[in-house]
N, C-alpha and C positions, 0 to 999 in steps of 0.2 A: 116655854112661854107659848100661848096660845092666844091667837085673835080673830075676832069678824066685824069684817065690815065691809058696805058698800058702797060702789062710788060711781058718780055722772061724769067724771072727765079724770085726765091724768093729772093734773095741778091735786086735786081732791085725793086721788089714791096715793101718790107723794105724803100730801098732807096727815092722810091717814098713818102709811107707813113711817111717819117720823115718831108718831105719836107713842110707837109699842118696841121700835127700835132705838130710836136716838134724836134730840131736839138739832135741830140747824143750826149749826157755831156760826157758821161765813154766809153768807147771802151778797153779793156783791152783780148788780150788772146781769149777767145772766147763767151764773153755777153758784148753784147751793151744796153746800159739804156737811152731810149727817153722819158724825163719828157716830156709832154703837153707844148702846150704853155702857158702861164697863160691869154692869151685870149678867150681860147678855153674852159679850167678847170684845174681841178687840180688833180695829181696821172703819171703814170706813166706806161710804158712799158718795161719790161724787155725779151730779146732775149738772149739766151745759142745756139750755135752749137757748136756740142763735134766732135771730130778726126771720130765716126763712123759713120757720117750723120745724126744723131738723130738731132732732135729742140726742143728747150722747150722755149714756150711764157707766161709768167705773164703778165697779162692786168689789171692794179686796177687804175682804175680815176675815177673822178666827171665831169661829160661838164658842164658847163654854155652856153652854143649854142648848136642848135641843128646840127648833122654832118652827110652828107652823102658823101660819098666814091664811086663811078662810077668806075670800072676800067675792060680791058678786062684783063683776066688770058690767057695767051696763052704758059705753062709749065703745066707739071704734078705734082697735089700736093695730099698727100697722108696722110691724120691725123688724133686725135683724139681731142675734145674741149669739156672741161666740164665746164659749168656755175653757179657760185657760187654764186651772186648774179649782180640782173641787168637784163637789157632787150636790145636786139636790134632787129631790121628788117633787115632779107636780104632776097632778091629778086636775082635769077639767070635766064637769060636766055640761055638755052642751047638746040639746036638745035632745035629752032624757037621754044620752047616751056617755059612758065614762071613760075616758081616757086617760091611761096613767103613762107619765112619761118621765124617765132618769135622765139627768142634765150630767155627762163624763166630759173630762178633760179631752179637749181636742175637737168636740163635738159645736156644730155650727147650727144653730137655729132660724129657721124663718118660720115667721108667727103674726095672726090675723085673730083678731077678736072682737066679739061684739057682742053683749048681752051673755056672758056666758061666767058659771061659777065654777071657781078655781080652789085648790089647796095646793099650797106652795111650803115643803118641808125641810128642813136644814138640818143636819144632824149634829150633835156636838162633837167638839173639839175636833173641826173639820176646818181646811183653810179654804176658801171662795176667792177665785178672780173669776170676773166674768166682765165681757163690756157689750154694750146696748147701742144699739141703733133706732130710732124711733121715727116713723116718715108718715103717720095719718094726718099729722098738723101740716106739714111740706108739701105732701100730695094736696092735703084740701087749698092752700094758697095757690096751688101752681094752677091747681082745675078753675079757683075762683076768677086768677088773671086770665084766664084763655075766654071766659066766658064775655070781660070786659071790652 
């Protein structure tokens, strides 16, 4: 399965990514739960945003196809992503220059972005846990109240 698209804010690239992976069963309050389709595999993605900006992503599925994700990011995104088990490829292009980076078990991520085009690859019959930290929304509230 292949996609592209691009997006002004993280609500919208959520939005996007339910669209080619899986629709939102639970919505409640403030975590959304996007099961897989079950043509893609099987597991699931869990989304928390709390009152202070923070995010928190659970990513634990199985693909059966292999999946890549094209999408430009054109918002500021600010986080942490630790990989617990599972692999994938991402490749970013950012200011004409390409970086390709393998996401291995064990392996701790900090990541900054902004206006920048990405390819995010999954390989099949691969199992994925990974959990997400997200702090562009936190930081922007924390800097807003300091200003008040």
């Amino acid at each position: 399965m292949e996609a592209k698209f691009s997006t002004s804010n993280q609500q919208e690239f959520h939005q996007e990514v339910e669209k080619y992976i899986g629709k939102t069963k639970y919505n409640e309050g403030h975590e959304q739960i996007v099961p897989l389709h079950p043509r893609i595999g099987k597991g699931q993605i869990r989304h928390f945003e709390f009152n202070s900006g923070l995010g928190l992503t659970i990513q634990d599925y199985f693909t059966q196809e292999n999946i890549t994700l094209e999408t430009e990011v054109n918002f500021p995104f600010f986080g942490f992503c630790w990989v617990i088990s599972g692999c994938s490829n991402y490749k970013v292009n950012y200011q004409l220059a390409d970086k390709n980076f393998k996401f291995r078990p064990q392996q701790q991520i900090i990541s900054y972005s902004n206006n920048l085009q990405c390819t995010y690859e999954l390989e099949k019959n691969k199992k994925v846990s990974m959990v997400g930290l997200s702090l562009d929304a936190y930081l922007h509230n924390c800097y807003l109240q300091d200003l008040q």
